[in-house]
N, C-alpha and C positions, 0 to 999 in steps of 0.2 A: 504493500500500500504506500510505504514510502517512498516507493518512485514513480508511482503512479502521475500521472498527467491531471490537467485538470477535467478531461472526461475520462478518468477513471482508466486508462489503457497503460500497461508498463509494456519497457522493451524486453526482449528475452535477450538478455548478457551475452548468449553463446552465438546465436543465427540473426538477432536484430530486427526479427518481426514484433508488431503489437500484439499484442492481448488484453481482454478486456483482465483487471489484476483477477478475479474470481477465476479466472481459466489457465492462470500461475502458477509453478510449485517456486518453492524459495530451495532455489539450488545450495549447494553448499559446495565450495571450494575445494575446503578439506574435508573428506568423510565425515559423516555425521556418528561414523563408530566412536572417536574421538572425544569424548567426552567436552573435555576441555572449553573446544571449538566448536563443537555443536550449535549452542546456541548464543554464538558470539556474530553480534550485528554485521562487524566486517567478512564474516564466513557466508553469509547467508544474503542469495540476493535471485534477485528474479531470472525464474527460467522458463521456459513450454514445457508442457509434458512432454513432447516430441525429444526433447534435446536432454531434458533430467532425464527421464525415466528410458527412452528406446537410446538415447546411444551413449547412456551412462556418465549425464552430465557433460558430456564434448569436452573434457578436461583441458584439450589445448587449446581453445578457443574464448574457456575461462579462464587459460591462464594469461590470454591477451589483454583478456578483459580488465584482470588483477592487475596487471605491469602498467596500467596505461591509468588505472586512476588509485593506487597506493603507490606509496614509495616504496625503496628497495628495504627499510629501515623496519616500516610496518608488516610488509610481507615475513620479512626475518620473526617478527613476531609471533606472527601471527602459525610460522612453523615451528617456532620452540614451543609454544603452548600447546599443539600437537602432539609434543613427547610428553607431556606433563598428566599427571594422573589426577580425573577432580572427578568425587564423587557428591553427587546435588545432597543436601537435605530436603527432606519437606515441606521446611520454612522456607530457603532458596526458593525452589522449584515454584510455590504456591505464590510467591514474591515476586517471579518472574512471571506466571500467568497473565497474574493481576496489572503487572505493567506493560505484558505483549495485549492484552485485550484491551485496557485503557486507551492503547495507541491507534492500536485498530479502532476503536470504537470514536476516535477524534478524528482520525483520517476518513472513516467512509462520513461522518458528518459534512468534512470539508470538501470533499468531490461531490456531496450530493447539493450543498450548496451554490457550487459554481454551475 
């Protein structure tokens, strides 16, 4: 939803077509097995089913995507936290809901206004 446009359409990071955001999955860079980086905003950004799901995230095309709008600093980050082991609490996790559905819930307000 946060990249959504103002009629509601995000690109897909990997091939650059529109979608309406509901017809989205939010790709992930680095594996979502990763604990870590799972649910880490810069890991996760929009993709087609097409491109997540049938050709397994198009990783090289993500990683275009990556190089062109993080630095070299952040990326480095963003792979050490990859090796790192975090496992959520239930306070975490319910913490995190609460503030992924807050967001969501102010972003479709704001496209439904425009």
């Amino acid at each position: 939803l946060e990249s959504a446009d103002g009629d509601g359409n995000c690109q897909c990071v990997t091939c650059g077509k529109l979608f309406d955001w509901r017809k989205c999955n939010g790709g992930h860079f680095v594996s979502r097995r990763h604990a870590a980086t799972c649910l880490n905003r810069m890991n996760i950004h929009p993709q087609c089913v097409h491109c997540n799901q049938w050709l397994a995230g198009s990783s090289a095309e993500y990683l275009i995507y990556m190089q062109e709008n993080y630095t070299e600093a952040e990326l480095a980050e963003l792979m050490r936290l990859k090796r790192t082991e975090k496992k959520y609490t239930r306070e975490e996790l319910a913490e995190l809901f609460v503030d992924f559905a807050g967001r969501c819930n102010e972003l479709e307000e704001e496209i439904k206004r425009k």
